[in-house]
PyMOL CGO cylinders between C-alpha atoms (Angstrom):
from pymol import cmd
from pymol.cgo import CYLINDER

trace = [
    CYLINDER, -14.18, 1.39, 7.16, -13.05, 2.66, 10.38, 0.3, 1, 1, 1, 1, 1, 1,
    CYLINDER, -13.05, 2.66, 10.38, -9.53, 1.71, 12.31, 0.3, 1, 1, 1, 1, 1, 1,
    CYLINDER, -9.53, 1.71, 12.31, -6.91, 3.30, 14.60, 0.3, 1, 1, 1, 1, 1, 1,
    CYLINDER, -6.91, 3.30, 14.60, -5.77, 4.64, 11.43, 0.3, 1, 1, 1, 1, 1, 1,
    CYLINDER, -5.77, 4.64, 11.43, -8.63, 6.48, 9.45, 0.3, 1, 1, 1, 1, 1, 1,
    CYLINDER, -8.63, 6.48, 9.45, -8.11, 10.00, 10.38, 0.3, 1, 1, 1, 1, 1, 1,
    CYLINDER, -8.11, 10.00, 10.38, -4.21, 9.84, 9.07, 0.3, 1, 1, 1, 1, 1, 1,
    CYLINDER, -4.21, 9.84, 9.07, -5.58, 7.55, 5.89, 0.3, 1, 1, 1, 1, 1, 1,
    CYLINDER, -5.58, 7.55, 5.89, -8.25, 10.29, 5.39, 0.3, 1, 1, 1, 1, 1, 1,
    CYLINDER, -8.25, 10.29, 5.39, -5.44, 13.02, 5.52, 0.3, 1, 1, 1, 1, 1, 1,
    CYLINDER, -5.44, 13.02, 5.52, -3.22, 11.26, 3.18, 0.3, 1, 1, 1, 1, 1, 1,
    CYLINDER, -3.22, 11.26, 3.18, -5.96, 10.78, 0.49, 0.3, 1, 1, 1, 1, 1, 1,
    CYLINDER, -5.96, 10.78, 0.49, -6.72, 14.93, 1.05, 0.3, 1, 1, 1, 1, 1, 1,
    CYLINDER, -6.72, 14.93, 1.05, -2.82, 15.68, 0.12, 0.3, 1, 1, 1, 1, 1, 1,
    CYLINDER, -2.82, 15.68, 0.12, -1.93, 13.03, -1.97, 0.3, 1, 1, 1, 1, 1, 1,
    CYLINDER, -1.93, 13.03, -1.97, -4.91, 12.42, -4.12, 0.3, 1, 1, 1, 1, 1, 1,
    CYLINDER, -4.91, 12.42, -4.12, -3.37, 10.11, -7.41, 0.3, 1, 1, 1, 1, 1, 1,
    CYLINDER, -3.37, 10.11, -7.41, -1.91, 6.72, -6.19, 0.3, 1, 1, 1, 1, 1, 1,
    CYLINDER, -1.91, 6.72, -6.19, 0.59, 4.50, -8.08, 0.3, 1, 1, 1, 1, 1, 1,
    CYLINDER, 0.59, 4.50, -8.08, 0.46, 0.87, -7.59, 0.3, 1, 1, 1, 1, 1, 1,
    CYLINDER, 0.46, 0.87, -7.59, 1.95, -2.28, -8.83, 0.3, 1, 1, 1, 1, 1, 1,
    CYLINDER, 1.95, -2.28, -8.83, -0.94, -4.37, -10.84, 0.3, 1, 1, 1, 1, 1, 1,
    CYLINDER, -0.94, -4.37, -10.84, -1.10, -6.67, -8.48, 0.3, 1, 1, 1, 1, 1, 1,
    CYLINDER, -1.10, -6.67, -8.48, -2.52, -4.62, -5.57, 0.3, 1, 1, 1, 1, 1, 1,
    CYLINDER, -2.52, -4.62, -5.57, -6.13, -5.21, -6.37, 0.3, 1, 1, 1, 1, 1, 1,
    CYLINDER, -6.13, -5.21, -6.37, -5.48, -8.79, -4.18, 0.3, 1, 1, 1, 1, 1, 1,
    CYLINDER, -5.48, -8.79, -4.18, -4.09, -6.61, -1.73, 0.3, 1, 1, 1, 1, 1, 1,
    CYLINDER, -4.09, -6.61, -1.73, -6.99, -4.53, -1.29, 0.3, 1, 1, 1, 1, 1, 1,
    CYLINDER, -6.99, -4.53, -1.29, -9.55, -7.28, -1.64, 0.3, 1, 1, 1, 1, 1, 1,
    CYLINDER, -9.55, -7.28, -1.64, -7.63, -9.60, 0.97, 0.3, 1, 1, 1, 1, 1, 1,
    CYLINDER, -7.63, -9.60, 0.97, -7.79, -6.39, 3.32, 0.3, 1, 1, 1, 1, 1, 1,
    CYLINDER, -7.79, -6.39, 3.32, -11.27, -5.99, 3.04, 0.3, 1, 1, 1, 1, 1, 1,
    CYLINDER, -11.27, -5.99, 3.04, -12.00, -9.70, 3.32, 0.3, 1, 1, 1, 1, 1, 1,
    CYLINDER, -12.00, -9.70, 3.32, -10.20, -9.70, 6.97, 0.3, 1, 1, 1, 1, 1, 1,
    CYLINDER, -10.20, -9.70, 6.97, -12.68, -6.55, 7.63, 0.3, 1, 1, 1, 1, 1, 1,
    CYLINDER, -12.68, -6.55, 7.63, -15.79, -8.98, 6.30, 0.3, 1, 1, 1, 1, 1, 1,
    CYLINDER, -15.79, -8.98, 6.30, -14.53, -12.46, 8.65, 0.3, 1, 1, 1, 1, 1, 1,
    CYLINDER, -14.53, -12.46, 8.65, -14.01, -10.44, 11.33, 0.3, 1, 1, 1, 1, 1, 1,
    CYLINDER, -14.01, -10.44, 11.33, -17.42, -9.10, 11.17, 0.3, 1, 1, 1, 1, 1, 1,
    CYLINDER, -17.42, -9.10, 11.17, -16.99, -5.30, 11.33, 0.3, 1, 1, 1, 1, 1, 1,
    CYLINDER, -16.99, -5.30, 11.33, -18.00, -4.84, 7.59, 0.3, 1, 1, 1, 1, 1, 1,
    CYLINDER, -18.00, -4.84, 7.59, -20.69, -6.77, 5.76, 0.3, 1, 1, 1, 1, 1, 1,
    CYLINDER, -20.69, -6.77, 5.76, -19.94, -8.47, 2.41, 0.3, 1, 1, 1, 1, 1, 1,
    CYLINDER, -19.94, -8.47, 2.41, -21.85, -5.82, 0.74, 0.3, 1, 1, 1, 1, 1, 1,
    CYLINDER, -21.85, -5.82, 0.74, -20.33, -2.84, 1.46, 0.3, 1, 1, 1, 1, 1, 1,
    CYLINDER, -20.33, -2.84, 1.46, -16.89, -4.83, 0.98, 0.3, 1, 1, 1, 1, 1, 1,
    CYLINDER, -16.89, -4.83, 0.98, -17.79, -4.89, -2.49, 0.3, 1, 1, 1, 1, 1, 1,
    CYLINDER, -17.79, -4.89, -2.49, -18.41, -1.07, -2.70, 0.3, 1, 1, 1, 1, 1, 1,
    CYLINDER, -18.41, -1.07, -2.70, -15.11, -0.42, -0.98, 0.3, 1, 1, 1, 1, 1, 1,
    CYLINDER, -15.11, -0.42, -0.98, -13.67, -2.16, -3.72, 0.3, 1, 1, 1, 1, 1, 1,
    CYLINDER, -13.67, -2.16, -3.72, -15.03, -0.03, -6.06, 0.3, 1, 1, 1, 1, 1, 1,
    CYLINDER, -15.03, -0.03, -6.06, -14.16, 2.99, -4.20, 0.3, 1, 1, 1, 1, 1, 1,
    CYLINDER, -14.16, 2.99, -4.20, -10.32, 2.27, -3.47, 0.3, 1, 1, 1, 1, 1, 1,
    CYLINDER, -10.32, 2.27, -3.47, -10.77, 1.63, -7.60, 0.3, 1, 1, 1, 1, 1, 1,
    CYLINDER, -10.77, 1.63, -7.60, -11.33, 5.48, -7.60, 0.3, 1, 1, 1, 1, 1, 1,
    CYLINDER, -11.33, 5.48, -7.60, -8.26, 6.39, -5.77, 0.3, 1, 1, 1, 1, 1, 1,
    CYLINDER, -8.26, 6.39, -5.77, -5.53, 4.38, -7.80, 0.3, 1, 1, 1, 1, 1, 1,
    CYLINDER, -5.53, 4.38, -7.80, -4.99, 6.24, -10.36, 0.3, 1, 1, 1, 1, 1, 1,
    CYLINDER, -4.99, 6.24, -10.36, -2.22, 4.22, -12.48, 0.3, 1, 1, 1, 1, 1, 1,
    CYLINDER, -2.22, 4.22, -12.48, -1.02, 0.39, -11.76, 0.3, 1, 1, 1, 1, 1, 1,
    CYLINDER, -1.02, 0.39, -11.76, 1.96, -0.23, -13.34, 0.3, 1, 1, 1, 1, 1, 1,
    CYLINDER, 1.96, -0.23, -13.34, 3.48, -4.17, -14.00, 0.3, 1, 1, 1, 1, 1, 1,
    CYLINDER, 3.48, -4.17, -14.00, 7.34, -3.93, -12.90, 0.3, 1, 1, 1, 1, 1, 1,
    CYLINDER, 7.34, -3.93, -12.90, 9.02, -5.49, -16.18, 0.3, 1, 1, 1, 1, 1, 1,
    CYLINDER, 9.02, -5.49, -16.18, 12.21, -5.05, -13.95, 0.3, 1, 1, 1, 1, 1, 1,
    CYLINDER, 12.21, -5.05, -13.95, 12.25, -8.49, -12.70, 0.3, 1, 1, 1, 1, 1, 1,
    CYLINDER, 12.25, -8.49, -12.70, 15.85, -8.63, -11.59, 0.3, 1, 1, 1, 1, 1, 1,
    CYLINDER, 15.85, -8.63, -11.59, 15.13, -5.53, -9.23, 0.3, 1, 1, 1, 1, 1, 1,
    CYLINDER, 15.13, -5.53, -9.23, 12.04, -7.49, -7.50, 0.3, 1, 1, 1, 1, 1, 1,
    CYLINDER, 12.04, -7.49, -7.50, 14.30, -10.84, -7.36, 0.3, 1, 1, 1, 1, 1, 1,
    CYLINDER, 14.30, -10.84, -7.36, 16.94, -8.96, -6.37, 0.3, 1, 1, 1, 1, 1, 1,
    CYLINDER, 16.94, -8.96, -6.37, 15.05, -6.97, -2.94, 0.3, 1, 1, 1, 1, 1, 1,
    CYLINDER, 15.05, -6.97, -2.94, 13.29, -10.18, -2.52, 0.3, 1, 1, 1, 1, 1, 1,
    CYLINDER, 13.29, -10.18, -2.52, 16.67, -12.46, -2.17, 0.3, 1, 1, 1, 1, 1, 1,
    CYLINDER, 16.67, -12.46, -2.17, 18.93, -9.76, -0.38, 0.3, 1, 1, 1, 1, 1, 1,
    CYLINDER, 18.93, -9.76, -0.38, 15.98, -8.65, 2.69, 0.3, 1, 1, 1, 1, 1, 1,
    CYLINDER, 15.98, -8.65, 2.69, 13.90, -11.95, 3.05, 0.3, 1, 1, 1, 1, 1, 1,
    CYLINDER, 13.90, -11.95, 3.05, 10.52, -10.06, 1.67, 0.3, 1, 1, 1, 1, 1, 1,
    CYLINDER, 10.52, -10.06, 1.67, 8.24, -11.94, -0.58, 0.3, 1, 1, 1, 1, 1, 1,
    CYLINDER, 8.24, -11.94, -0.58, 7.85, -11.06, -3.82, 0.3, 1, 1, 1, 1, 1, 1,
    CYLINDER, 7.85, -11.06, -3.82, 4.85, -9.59, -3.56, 0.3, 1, 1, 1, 1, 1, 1,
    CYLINDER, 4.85, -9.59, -3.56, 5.87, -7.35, -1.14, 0.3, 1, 1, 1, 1, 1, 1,
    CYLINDER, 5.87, -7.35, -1.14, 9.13, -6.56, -3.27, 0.3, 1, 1, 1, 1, 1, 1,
    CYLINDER, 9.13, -6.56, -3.27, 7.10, -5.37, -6.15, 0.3, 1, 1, 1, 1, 1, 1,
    CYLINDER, 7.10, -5.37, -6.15, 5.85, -2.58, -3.73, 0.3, 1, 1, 1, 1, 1, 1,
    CYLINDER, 5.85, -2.58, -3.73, 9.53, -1.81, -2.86, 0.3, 1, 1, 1, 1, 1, 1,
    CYLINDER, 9.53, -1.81, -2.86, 10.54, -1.60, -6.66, 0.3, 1, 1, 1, 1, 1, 1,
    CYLINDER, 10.54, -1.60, -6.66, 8.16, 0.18, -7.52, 0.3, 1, 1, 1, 1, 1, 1,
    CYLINDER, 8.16, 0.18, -7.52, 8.51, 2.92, -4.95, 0.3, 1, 1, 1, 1, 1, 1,
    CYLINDER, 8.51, 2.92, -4.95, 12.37, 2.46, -6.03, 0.3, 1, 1, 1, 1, 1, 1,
    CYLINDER, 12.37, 2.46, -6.03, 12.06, 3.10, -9.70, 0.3, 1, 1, 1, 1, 1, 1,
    CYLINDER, 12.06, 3.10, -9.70, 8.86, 5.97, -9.30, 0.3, 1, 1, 1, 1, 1, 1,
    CYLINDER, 8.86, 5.97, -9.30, 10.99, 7.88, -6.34, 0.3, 1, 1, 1, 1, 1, 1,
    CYLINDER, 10.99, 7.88, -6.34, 7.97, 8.04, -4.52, 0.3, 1, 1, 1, 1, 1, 1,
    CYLINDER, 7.97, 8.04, -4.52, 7.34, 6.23, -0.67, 0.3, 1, 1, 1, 1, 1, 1,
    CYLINDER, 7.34, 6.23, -0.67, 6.02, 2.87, -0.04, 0.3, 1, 1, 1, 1, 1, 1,
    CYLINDER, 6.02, 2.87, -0.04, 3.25, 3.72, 2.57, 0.3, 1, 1, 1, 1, 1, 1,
    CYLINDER, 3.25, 3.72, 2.57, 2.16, 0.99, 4.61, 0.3, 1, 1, 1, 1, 1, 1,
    CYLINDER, 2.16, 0.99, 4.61, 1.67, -0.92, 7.80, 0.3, 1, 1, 1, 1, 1, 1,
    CYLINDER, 1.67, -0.92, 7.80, 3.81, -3.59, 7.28, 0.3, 1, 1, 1, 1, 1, 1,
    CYLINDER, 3.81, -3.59, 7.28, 6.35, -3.22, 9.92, 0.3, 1, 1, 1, 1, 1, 1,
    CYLINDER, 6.35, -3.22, 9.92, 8.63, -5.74, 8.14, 0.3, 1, 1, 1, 1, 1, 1,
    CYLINDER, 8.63, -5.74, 8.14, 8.68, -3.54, 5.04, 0.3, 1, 1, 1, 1, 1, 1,
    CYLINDER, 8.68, -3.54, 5.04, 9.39, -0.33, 7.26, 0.3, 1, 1, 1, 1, 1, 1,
    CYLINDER, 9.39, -0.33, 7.26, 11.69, -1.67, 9.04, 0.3, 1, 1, 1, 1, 1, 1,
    CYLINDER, 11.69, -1.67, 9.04, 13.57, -2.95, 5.96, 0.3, 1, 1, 1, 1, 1, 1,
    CYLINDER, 13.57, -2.95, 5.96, 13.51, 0.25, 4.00, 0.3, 1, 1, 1, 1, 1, 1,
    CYLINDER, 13.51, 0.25, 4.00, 13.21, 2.83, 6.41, 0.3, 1, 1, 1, 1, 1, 1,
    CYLINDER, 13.21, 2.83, 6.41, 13.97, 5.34, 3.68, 0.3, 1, 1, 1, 1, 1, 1,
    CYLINDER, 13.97, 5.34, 3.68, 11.13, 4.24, 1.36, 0.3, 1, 1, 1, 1, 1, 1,
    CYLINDER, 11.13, 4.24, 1.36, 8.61, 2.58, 3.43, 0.3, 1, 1, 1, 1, 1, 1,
    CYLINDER, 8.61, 2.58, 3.43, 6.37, 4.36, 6.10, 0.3, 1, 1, 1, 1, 1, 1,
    CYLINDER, 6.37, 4.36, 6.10, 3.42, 4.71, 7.60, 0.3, 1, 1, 1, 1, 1, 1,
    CYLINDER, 3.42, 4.71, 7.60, 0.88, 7.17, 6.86, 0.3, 1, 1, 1, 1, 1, 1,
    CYLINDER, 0.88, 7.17, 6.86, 1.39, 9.03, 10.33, 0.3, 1, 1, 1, 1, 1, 1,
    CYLINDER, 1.39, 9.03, 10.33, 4.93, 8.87, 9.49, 0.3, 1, 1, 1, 1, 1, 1,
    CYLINDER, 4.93, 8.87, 9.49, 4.62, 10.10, 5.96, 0.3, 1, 1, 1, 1, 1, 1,
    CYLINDER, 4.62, 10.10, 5.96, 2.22, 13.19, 7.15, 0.3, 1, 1, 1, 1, 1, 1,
    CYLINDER, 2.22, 13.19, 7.15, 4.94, 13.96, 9.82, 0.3, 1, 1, 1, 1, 1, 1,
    CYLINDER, 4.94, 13.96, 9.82, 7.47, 14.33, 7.09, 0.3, 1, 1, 1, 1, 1, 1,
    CYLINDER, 7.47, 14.33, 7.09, 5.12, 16.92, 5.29, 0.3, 1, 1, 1, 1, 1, 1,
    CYLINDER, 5.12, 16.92, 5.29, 5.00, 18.59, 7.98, 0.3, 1, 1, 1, 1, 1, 1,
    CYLINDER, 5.00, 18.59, 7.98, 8.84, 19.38, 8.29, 0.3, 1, 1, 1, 1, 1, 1,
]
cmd.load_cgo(trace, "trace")
């Protein structure tokens, strides 16, 4: 799929090739690709294969049994829950939260990033 954003997303996969995820980020993936599929720039079809292929790239999904922690972001910054299970678990693995979320970023500007942001950091 391409965006404004495929040439960092491509770079990130290249040097950071095993992905951790909470379980819950297959509806994350499939409620990207279904914005991709209304808007018309990526046929139902191939949505389904992308599936499959971002599948590939997460290589462990984890279920945060630390409920308090996800209650806990969610209460003190506003965020869903959803979203705070993404915080947590970048929290508890040590590892950042990339995304494009600017709430999230602008939230945890330690944790959360974007790619671009995340390859700058590399870089230093």
């Amino acid at each position: 799929m391409q965006s404004d954003h495929a040439a960092d997303i491509d770079d990130v996969l290249t040097r950071m090739p095993v992905w951790v995820a909470p379980a819950l980020w297959r509806s994350e993936v499939r409620h990207a690709i279904l914005r991709y599929i209304r808007h018309g720039s990526l046929p139902p079809r191939e949505g389904y294969s992308k599936v499959l292929e971002v599948e590939g790239l997460v290589k462990q999904s984890r279920e945060i049994r630390d409920h308090h922690l996800v209650l806990t972001i969610a209460v003190e910054t506003g965020c869903s829950a959803y979203d705070s299970e993404f915080v947590a678990l970048a929290m508890e693995e040590g590892i950042p939260l990339l995304t494009y979320d600017q709430k999230l970023i602008n939230t945890f500007p330690r944790i959360a990033m974007t790619p671009g942001e995340w390859l700058e950091r590399q870089q230093n």
